[in-house]
C-alpha positions in Angstrom: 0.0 0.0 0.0 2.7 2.6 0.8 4.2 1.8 -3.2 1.4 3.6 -3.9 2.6 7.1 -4.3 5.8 6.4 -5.6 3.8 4.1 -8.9 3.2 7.5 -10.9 6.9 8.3 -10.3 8.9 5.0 -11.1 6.3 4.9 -14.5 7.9 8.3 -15.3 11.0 7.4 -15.2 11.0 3.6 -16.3 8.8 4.8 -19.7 7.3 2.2 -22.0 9.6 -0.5 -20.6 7.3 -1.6 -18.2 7.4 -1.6 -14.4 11.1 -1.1 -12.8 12.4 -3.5 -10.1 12.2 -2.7 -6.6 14.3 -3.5 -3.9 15.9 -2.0 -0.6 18.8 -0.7 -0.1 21.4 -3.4 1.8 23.4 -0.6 3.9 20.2 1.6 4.5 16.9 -0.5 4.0 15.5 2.4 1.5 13.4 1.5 -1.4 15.6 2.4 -4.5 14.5 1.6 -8.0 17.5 -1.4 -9.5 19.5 -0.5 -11.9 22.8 -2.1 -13.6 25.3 0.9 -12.6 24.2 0.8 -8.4 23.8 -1.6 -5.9 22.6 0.7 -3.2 20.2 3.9 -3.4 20.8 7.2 -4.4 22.3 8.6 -0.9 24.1 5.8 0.3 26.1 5.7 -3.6 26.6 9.4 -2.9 28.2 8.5 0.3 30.6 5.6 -1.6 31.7 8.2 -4.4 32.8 10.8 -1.4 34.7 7.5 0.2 36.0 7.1 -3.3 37.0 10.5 -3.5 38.8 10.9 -0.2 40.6 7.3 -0.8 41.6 8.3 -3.9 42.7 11.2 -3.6 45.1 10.4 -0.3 47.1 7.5 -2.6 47.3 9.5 -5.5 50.0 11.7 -4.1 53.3 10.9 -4.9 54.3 10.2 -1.0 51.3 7.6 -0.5 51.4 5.7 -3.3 53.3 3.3 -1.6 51.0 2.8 1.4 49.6 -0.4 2.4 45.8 -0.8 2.6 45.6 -0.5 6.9 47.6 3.0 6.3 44.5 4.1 3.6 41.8 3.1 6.0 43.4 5.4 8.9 44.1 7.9 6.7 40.6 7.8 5.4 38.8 6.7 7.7 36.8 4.2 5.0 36.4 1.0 5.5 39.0 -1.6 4.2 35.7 -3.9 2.5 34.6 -0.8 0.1 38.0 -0.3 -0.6 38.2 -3.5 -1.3 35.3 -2.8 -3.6 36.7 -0.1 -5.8 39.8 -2.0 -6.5 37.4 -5.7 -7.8 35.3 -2.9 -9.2 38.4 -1.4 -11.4 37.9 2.1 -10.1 41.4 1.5 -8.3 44.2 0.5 -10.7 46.9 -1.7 -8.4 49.7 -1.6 -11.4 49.7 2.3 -9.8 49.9 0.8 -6.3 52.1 -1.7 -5.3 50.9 -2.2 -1.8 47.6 -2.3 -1.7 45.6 -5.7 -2.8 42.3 -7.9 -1.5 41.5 -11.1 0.1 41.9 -14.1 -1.7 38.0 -15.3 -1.3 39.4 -18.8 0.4 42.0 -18.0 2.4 42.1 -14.1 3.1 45.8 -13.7 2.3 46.7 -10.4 0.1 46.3 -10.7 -3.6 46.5 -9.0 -6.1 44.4 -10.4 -9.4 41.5 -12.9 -9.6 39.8 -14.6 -6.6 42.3 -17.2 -5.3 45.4 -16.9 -4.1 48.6 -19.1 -5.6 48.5 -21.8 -3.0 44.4 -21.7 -3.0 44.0 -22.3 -6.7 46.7 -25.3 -6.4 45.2 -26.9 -3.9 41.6 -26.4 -5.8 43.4 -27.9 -8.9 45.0 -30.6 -6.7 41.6 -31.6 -5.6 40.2 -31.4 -8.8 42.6 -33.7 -10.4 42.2 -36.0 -7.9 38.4 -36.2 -8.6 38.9 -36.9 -11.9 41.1 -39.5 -11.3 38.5 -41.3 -8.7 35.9 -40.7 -11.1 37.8 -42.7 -14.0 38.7 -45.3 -12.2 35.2 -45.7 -10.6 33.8 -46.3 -14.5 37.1 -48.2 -15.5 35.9 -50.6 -12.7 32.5 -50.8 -13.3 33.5 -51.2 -17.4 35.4 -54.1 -16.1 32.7 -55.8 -13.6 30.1 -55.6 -15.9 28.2 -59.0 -16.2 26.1 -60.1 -19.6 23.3 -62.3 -19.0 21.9 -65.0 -21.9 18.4 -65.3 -22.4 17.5 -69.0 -21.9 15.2 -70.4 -24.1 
């Protein structure tokens, strides 16, 4: 019932393309309308580009380019997870900074490209291997053990 007022509005701006997806906001609980550029409403994105401002302008000066990411979040005062989200996001280029980096999504050790570290995405290949390997030797032994039954007239 309270969508009510806010139809009229979201029709004017979603057009012929039918009705717009609603959803709330996962930092403030406001009802924002989804789009593919923003994850969050109107004020809290506001909020992230003035984060994104102040981070990026404190390592884009020549003295903190160097600085590690727990020297950025004291700086800053942002949190190290949105940080973390510019830099997945491509807004923060680390060929510019050598010490700064993200999680590895298994582990949590620093990293600097894709989602695993080195010694995660071994062991994840390890394991896979070794899946395979049970796998084919599972069918080789039921290729083997397979009995053939004559009809008996």
């Amino acid at each position: 019932m309270f969508l009510l007022p806010l139809q009229d509005e979201l029709k004017a701006k979603v057009g012929k393309r039918g009705m717009a997806n609603l959803e709330n906001c996962p930092k403030c609980g406001e009802l924002y309308v989804v789009n593919s550029f923003r994850e969050t409403c109107t004020k809290c994105w506001k909020e992230e580009e003035a984060d994104f401002d102040k981070v990026y302008q404190f390592i884009r000066k020549k003295h903190n380019r160097t600085a590690r990411m727990d020297e950025v979040v004291e700086a800053t005062g942002v949190k190290a997870t949105l940080i973390y989200k510019f830099i997945k996001k491509g807004r923060i280029k680390l060929a510019q900074f050598p010490n700064l980096g993200y999680p590895c999504a298994k582990c949590g050790t620093e990293i600097r490209a894709g989602r695993l570290c080195s010694k995660c995405s071994a062991d994840m290949k390890t394991g896979l291997k070794s899946l395979e390997a049970e796998e084919a030797r599972k069918k080789e032994l039921t290729k083997r053990s397979s009995t053939y039954y004559s009809e008996k007239e």
